[in-house]
C-alpha positions in Angstrom: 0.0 0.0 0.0 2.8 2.5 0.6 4.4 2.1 -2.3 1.1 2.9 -4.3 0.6 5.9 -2.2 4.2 6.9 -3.2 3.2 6.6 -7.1 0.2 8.9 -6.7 2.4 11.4 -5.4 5.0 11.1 -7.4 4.2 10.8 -10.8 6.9 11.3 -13.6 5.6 14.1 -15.3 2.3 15.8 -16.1 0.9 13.7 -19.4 -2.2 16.5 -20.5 -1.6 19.6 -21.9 -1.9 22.5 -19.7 -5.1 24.2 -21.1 -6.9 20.4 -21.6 -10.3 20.7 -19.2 -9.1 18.0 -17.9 -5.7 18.6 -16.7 -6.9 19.7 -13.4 -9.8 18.2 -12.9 -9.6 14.7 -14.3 -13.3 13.4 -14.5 -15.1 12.6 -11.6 -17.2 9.4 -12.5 -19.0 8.9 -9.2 -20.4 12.1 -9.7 -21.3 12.1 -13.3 -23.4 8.7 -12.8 -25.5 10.8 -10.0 -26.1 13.5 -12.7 -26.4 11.2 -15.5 -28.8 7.7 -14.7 -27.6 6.8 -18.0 -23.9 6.2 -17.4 -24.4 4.8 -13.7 -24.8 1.2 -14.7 -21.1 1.5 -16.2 -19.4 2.9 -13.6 -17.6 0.1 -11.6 -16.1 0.3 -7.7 -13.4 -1.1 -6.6 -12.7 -3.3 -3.2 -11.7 0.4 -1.3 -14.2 2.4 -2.9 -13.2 4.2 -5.9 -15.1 4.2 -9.1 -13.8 2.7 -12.7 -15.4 2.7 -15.7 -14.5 -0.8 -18.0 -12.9 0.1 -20.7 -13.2 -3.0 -22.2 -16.7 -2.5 -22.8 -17.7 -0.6 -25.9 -21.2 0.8 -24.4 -19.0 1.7 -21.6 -16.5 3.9 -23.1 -19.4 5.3 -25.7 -21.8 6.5 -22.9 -18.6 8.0 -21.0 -18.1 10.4 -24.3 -21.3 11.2 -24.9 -21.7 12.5 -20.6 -18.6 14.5 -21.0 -19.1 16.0 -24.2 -22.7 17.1 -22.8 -21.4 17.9 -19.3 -18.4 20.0 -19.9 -18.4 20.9 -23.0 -22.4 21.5 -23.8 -22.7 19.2 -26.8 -24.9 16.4 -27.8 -23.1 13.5 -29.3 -24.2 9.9 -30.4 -23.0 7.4 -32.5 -24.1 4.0 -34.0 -22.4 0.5 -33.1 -19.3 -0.4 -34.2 -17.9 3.0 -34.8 -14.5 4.5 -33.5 -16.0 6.2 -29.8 -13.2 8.7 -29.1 -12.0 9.5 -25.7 -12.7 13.3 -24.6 -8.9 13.7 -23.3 -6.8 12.9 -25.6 -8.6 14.1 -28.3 -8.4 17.5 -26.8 -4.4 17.0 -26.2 -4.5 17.5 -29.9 -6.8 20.1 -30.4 -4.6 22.2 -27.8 -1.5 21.8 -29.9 -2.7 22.6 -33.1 -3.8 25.9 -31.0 0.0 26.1 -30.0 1.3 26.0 -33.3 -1.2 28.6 -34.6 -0.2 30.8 -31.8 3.4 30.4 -32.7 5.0 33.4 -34.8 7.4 30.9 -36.8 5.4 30.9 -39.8 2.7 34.1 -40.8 -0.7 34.1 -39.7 -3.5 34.8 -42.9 -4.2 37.8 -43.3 -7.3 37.4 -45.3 -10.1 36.4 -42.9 -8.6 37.8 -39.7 -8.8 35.9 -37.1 -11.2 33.4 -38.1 -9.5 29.6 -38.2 -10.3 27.2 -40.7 -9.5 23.5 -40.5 -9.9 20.5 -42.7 -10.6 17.1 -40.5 -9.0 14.1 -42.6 -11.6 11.2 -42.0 -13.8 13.0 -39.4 -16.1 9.5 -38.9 -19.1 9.4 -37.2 -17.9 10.5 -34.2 -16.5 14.2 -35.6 -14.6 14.8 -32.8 -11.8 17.1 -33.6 -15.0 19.7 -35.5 -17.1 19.5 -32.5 -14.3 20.2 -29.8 -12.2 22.7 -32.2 -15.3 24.7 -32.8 -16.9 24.2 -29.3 -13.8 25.1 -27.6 -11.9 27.8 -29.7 -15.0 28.8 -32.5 -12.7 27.6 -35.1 -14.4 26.7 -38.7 -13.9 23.1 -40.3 -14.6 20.9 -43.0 -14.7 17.0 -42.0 -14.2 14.6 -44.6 -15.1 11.2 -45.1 -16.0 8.2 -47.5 -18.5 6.2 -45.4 -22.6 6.8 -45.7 -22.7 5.9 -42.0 -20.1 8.4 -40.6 -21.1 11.4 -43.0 -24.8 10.4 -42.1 -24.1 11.0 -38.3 -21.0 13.9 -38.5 -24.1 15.5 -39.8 -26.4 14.2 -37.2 -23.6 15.6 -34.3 -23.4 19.0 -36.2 -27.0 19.7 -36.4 -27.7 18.5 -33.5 -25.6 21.5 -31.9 -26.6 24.3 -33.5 -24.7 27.2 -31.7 -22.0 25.9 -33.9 -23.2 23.8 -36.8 -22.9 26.7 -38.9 -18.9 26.8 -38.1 -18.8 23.1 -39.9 -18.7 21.5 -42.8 -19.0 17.3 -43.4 -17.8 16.8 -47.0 -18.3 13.2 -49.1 -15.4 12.0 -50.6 -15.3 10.6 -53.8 -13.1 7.6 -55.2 -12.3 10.0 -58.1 -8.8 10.9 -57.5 -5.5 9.2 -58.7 -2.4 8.5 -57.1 -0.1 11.7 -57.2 3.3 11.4 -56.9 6.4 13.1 -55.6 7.9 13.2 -58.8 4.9 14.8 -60.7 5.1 17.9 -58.4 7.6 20.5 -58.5 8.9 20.0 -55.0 11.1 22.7 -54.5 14.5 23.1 -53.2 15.5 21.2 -50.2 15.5 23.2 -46.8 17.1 23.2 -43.6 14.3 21.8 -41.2 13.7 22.5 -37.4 11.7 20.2 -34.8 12.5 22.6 -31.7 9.1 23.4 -30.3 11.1 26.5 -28.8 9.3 29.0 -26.1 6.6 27.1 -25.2 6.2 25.5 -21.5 4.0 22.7 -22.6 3.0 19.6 -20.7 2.8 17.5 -24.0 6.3 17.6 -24.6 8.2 16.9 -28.3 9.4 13.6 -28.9 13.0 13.4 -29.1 13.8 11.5 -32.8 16.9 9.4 -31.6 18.9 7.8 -34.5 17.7 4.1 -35.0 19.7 1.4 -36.1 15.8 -0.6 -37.8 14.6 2.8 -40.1 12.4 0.0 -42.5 11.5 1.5 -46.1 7.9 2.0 -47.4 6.8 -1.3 -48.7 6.3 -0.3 -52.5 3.8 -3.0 -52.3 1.8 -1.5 -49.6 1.4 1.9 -51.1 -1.9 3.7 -49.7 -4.4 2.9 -52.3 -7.8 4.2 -51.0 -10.1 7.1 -51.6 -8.4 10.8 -51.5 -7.1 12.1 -48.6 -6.9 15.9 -49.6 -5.7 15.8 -53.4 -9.6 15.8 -54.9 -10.8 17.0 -52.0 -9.6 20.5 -51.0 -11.3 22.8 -53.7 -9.6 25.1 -55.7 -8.3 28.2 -54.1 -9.2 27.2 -50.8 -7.4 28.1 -47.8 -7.1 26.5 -44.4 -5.2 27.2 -41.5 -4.2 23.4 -40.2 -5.5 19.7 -41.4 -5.4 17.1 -39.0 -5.9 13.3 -38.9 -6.6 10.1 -36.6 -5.3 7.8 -39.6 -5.8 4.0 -39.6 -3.1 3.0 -37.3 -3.0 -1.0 -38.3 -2.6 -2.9 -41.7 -5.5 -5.6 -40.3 -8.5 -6.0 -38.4 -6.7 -8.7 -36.3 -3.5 -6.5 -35.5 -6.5 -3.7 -34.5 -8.1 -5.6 -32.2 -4.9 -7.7 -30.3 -5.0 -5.0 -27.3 -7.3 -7.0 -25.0 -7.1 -3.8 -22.1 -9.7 -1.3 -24.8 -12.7 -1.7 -26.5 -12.9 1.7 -29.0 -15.0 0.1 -31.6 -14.3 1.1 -35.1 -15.1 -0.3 -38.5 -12.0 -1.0 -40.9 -11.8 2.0 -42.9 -11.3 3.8 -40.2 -8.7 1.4 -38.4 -7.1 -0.1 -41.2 -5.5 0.3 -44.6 -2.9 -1.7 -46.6 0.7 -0.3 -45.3 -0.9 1.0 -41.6 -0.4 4.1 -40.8 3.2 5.2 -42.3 1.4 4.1 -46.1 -1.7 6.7 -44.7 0.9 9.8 -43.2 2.8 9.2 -46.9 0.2 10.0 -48.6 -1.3 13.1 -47.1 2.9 13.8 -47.2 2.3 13.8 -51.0 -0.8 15.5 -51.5 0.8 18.1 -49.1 3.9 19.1 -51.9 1.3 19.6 -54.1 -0.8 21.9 -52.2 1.6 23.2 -50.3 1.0 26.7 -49.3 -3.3 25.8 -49.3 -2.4 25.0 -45.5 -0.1 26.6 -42.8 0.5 23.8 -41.5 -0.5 19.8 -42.1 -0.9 17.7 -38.8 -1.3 13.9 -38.1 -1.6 11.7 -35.5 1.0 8.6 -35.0 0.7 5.8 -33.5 4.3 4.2 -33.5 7.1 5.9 -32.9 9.7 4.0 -35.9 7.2 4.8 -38.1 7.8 9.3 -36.8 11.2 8.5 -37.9 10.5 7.5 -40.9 7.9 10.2 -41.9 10.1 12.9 -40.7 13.1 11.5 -43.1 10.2 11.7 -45.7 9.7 14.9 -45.0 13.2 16.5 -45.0 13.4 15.1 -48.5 10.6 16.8 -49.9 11.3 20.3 -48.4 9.5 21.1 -46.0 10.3 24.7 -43.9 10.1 23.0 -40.9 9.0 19.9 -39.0 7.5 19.6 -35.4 6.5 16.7 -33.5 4.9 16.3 -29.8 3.9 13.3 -27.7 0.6 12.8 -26.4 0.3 10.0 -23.2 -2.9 9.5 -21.3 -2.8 7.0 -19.2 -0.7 3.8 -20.4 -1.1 4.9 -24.1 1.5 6.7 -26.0 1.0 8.6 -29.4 2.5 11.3 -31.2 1.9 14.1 -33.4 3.3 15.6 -36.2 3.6 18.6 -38.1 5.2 20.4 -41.3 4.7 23.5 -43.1 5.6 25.0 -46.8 5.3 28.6 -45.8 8.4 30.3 -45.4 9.3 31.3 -41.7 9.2 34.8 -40.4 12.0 35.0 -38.5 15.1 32.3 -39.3 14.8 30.4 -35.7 19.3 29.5 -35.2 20.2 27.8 -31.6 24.2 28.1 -31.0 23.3 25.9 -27.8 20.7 23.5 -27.5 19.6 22.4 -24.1 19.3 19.0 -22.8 16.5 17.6 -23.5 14.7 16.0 -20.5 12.4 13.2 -21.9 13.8 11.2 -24.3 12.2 7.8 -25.8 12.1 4.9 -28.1 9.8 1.6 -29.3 11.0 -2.0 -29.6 9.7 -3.5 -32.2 9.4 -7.5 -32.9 10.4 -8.2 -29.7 11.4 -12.1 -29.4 8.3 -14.2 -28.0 10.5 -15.4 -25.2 11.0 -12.2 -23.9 8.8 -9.9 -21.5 8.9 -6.2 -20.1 9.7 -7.3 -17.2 13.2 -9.0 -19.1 13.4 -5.4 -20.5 13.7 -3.6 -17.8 16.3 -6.1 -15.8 18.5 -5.4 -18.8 17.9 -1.9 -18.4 18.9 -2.3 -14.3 21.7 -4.4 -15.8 23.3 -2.0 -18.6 23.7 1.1 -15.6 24.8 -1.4 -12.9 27.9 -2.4 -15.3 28.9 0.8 -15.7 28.6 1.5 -11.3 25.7 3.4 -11.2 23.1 3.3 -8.4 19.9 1.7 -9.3 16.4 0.8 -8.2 13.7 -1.2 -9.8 10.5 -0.6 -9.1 8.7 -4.1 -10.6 5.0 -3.2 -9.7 5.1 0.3 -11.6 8.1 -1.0 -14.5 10.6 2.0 -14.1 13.9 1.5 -13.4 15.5 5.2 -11.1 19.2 5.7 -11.8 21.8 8.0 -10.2 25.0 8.3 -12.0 28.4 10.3 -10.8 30.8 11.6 -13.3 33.0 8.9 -13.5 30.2 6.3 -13.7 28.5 8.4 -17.0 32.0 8.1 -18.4 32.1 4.4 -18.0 28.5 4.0 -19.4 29.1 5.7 -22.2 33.0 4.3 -23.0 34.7 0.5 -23.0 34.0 -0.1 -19.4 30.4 -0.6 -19.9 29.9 -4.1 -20.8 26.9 -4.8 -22.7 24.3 -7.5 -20.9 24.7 -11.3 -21.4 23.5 -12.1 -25.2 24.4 -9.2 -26.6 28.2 -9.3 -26.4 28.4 -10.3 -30.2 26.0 -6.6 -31.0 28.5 -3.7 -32.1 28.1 -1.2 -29.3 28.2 2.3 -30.0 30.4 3.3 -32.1 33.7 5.2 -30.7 33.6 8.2 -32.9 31.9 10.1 -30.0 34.3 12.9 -29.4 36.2 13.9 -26.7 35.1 17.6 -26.8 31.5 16.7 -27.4 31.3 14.7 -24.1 30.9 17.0 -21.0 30.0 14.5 -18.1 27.7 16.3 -15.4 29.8 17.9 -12.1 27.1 16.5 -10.1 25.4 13.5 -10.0 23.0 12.4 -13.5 19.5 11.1 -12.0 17.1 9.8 -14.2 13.9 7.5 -14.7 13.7 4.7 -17.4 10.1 3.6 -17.8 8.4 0.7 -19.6 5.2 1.0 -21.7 3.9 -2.3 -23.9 2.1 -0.4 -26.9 0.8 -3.6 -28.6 1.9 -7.2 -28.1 5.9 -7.9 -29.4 6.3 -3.4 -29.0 7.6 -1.6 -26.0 8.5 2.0 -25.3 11.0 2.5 -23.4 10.9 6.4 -21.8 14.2 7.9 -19.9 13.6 11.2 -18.1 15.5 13.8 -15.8 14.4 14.2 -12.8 16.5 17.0 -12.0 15.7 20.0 -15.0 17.9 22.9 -13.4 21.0 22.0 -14.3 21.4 21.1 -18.0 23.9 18.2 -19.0 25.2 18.8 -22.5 25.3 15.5 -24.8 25.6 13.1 -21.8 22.1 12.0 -21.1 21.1 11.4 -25.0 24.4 9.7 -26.0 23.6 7.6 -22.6 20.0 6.6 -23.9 21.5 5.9 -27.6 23.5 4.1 -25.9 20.7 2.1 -24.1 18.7 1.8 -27.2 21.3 0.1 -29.1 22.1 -2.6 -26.7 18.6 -3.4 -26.1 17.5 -3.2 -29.6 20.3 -5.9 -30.3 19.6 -8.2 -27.5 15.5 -8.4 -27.6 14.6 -7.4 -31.3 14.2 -10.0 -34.3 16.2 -8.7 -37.3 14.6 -7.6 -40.4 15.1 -9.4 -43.4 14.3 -7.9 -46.8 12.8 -10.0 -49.8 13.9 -9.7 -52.9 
């Protein structure tokens, strides 16, 4: 019991954005089931008292949506069976940093409509979340698109059925009408120097740090996206919008969709799947993007794995892009990311002579070996900073592993005397072309958390962050965690083989 007390205290970092409704005032769902008879049959309470709702159950998880939206955010929301039910909080985590790069003065506001927004919902679904909250929260305009007759015939059901905003949104049917564009039919412009510094912000949802990766896989030519338009075909001509964003299809299957046993979201397969997942999905709104380039300030996305952020932002840097952002959304156990790009030249040219430490840094196993666990992860973890004579402490019940490292014990980590763990002796560890000059080892002691996530069954995330943030440490703690992610990578991960 103490130890659990401990946790609630103590939690790593904040995981909502700061202006989220909910980053204060987390929902209270004893107290919504005695406003709301409706939801009180799904809340659940536990041996000492405290209510749960089951997320496994999709009734559940819809009626939860529909009492927030209506409590705390005045809308009336429904949707059929079987459709993606979106939860309030996260969804909002987005919304909020779309608002943060709006408010940024990187790139120029329009001009022509003043401050009215206008955003363009890729795939809005039945459920029209990002419209309803955008507009509901912020008076933002949209247009939400989709294929389906079901999820245009209820986005139009949720707008009208609000009508102090349905006039602020569109629902738009897209037709199968448009062909594949390609990089190579657009005139992509020179390559530029990019920049994924979310700089002057103090934001909860913090940028994911994109660590080099020794498994960057290539687009599957055979698993090109191959569906209905994306924004090619639908975006009319001369339109403008401020930002697009997107909940792509995260899986390439049904079956890979539906292997997390711990959710129940619903959702029918065009809005969870496509051939080539989500990277195929993200590459092709990348496409259509060079094309229309300055039609948008900026193009958004969620993400769902983080090998496949690398991947998207290499894609990006090649077609020349002004500049790239990304952030990480976490509620609860689940991990996602964002991602962002713009065309539009920047106002001001944004140069860093010295870039700070970052203090959360992370990374995914993928194809983890049936044999092993998380719980084998994060002994190896304990192992790699033991070696090197650092003081460490797992925590088995919560999976994070706290280290304390001196000067000399960040030096051995990081050079020969860090032996890497048993099985991974015959791995090439990093390489020893890390300079002298470049490594400054702390004066005091290095204390940070490495944390454990599963995503979906064979991924993990693996999460390192400071726990001391006054006193930058140039270099040391990301070459440390490259480090980490190497020898781990090596010992738990199947290799790729290409076919021919």
């Amino acid at each position: 019991m103490p130890s659990k007390k401990n946790k609630r205290k103590r939690p790593e970092r904040p995981t909502i954005h700061p202006k989220n409704k909910y980053s204060d005032n987390p929902p209270d769902f004893s107290l919504l089931a005695s406003l709301y008879p409706s939801l009180k049959p799904f809340v659940l309470y536990s041996r000492d008292g405290r209510p749960r709702i089951d997320w496994t159950d999709f009734n559940s998880t819809r009626e939860l949506t529909r009492v927030l939206l209506l409590h705390d955010h005045g809308l009336n929301w429904w949707i059929p069976d079987g459709q993606l039910c979106p939860t309030v909080p996260n969804r909002s985590n987005y919304i909020h940093w779309v608002e943060d790069l709006l408010s940024s003065d990187i790139i120029p506001k329009n001009s022509n409509d003043g401050d009215i927004v206008r955003g363009f919902d890729i795939g809005t679904g039945a459920n029209c979340i990002y419209p309803l909250l955008g507009a509901s929260l912020l008076g933002w305009t949209f247009v939400g698109s989709d294929v389906t007759d079901v999820a245009l015939e209820w986005a139009e059901k949720n707008v009208k059925g609000n009508q102090h905003i349905s006039e602020l949104i569109e629902i738009r049917k897209v037709t199968d009408c448009q062909g594949a564009i390609s990089i190579e039919d657009s005139n992509c412009g020179e390559s530029v120097n990019c920049e994924n510094k979310m700089d002057g912000n103090v934001t909860v949802v913090e940028e994911a740090e994109l660590l080099p990766s020794s498994f960057d896989p290539p687009l599957d030519m055979n698993k090109k996206y191959s569906g209905p338009p994306l924004l090619l075909g639908v975006v009319r001509d001369g339109e403008k919008f401020d930002f697009c964003m997107c909940n792509p299809p995260f899986f390439e299957t049904m079956e890979e969709a539906g292997l997390n046993p711990k959710t129940s979201c619903g959702g029918t397969p065009e809005e969870m799947v496509c051939p080539g997942g989500e990277k195929a999905f993200i590459t092709r709104i990348i496409e259509d993007s060079v094309v229309l380039k300055e039609s948008f300030r900026w193009f958004t996305s969620m993400v769902g794995r983080k090998v496949n952020l690398k991947f998207l932002t290499s894609k990006l840097r090649e077609v020349g892009v002004t500049i790239v952002k990304t952030t990480e959304f976490v509620q609860g156990q689940t991990c996602r990311w964002g991602l962002a790009w713009s065309f539009v030249p920047p106002v001001r040219k944004i140069i860093s002579l010295l870039v700070p430490e970052k203090s959360s840094l992370s990374f995914t196993l993928e194809g983890l070996q049936r044999q092993f666990s998380a719980f084998h992860v994060l002994q190896s973890i304990e192992y790699f900073f033991c070696t090197g004579g650092a003081s460490c402490k797992l925590n088995a019940s919560s999976f994070v592993v706290d280290i304390t490292a001196s000067n000399d014990q960040c030096k051995a980590i990081l050079g020969d005397e860090a032996k890497p763990p048993n099985g991974a002796a015959t791995c090439n560890t990093l390489e020893a072309s890390q300079s002298s000059s470049y490594l400054h080892p702390p004066s005091n002691n290095l204390s940070f958390r490495v944390s454990v996530f599963q995503q979906i069954p064979g991924t993990l995330l693996v999460k390192a962050s400071l726990q001391h943030r006054d006193g930058p440490v140039p270099g040391v703690f990301s070459l440390i965690i490259q480090q980490l992610e190497k020898i781990l990578r090596c010992k738990f991960c199947r290799e790729k083989t290409t076919r021919n």
